[in-house]
Short mmCIF file of the C-alpha atoms (twelve columns), coordinates in Angstrom:
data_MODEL
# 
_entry.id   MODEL 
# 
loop_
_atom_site.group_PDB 
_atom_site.id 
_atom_site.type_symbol 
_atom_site.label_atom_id 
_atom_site.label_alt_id 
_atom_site.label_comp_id 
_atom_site.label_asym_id 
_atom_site.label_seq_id 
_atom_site.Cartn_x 
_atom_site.Cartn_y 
_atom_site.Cartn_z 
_atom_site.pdbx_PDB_model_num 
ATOM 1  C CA . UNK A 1  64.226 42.456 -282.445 1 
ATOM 2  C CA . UNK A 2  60.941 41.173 -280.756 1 
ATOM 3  C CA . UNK A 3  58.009 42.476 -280.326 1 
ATOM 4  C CA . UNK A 4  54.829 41.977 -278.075 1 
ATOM 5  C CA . UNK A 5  51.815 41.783 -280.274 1 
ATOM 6  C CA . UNK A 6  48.545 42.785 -279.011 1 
ATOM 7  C CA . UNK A 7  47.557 39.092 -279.042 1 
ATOM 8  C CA . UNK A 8  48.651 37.633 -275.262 1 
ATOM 9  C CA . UNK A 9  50.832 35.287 -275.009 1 
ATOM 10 C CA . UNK A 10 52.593 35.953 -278.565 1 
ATOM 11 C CA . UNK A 11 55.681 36.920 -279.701 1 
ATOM 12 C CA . UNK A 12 56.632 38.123 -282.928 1 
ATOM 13 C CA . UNK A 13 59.180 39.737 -285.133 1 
ATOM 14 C CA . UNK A 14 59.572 43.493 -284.715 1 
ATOM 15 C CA . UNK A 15 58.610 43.928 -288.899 1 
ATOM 16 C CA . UNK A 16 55.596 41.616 -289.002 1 
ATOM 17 C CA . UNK A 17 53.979 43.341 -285.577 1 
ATOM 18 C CA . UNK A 18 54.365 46.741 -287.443 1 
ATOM 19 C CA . UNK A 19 52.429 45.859 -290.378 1 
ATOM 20 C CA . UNK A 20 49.875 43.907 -288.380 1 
ATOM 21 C CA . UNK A 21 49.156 47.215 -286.310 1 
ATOM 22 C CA . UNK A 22 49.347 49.433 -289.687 1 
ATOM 23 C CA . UNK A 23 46.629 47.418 -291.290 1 
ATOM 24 C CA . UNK A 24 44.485 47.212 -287.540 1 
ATOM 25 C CA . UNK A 25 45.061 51.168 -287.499 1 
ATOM 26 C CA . UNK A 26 43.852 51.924 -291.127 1 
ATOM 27 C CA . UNK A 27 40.878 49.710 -290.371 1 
ATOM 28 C CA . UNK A 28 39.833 51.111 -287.163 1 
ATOM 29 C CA . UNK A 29 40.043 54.701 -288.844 1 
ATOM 30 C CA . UNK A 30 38.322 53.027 -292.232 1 
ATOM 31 C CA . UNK A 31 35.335 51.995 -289.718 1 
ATOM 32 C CA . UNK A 32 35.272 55.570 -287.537 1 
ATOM 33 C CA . UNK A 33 34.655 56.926 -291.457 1 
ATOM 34 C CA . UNK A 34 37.951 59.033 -291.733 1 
ATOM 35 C CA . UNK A 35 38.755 59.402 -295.094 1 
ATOM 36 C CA . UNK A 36 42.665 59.439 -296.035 1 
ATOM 37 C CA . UNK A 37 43.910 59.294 -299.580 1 
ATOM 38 C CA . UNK A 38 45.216 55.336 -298.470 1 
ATOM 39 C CA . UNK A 39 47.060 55.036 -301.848 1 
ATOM 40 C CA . UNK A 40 49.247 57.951 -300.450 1 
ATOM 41 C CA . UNK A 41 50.322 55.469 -296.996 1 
ATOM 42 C CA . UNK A 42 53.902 55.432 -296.131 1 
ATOM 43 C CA . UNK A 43 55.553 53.894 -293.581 1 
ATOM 44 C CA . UNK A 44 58.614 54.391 -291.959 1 
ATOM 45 C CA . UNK A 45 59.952 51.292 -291.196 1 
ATOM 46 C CA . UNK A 46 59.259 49.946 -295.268 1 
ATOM 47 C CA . UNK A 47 63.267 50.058 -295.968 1 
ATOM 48 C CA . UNK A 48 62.406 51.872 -299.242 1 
ATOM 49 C CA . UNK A 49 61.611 54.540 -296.717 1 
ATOM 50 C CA . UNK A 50 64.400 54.556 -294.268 1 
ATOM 51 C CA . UNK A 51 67.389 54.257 -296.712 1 
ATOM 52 C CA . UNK A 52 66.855 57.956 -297.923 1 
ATOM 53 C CA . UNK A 53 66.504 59.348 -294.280 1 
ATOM 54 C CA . UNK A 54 69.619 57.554 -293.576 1 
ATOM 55 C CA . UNK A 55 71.234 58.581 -296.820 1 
ATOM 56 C CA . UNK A 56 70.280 62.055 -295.793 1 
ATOM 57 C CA . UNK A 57 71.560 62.099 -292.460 1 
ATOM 58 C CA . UNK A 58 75.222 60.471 -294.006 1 
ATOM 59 C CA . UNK A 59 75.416 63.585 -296.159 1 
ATOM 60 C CA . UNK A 60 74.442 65.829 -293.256 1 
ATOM 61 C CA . UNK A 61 76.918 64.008 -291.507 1 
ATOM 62 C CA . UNK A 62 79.649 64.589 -293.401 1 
ATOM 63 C CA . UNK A 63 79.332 67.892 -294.072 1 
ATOM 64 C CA . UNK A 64 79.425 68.537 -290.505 1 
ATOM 65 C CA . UNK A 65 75.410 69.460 -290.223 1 
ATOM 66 C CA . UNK A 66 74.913 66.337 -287.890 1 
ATOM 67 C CA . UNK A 67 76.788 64.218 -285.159 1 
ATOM 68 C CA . UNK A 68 75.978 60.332 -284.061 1 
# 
């Protein structure tokens, strides 16, 4: 997958624009003076992340609980 990045002109894979606007986010909110707990991030498209929604869904899925 591609991505347009907020840069013009530039193209870039689908993973690397995520974490680029993650990190631009989290500084932008850093600078407004928001204060998360930042060690408690996640992010949804780290695969750590998205292997136990989609093991989750495969169980729903078999028992019937979910269609595709």
């Amino acid at each position: 997958l591609v991505c347009v990045c907020p840069v013009p002109q530039k193209y870039v894979h689908i993973c690397a624009a995520c974490g680029f606007l993650i990190l631009y986010i989290a500084m932008q909110l850093k600078s407004l003076g928001f204060s998360y707990d930042w060690d408690r991030e996640i992010s949804t498209t780290d695969p750590e992340y998205y292997k136990w929604t989609q093991w989750i869904f495969l169980q729903l899925l078999k028992r019937g609980l979910a269609y595709q």
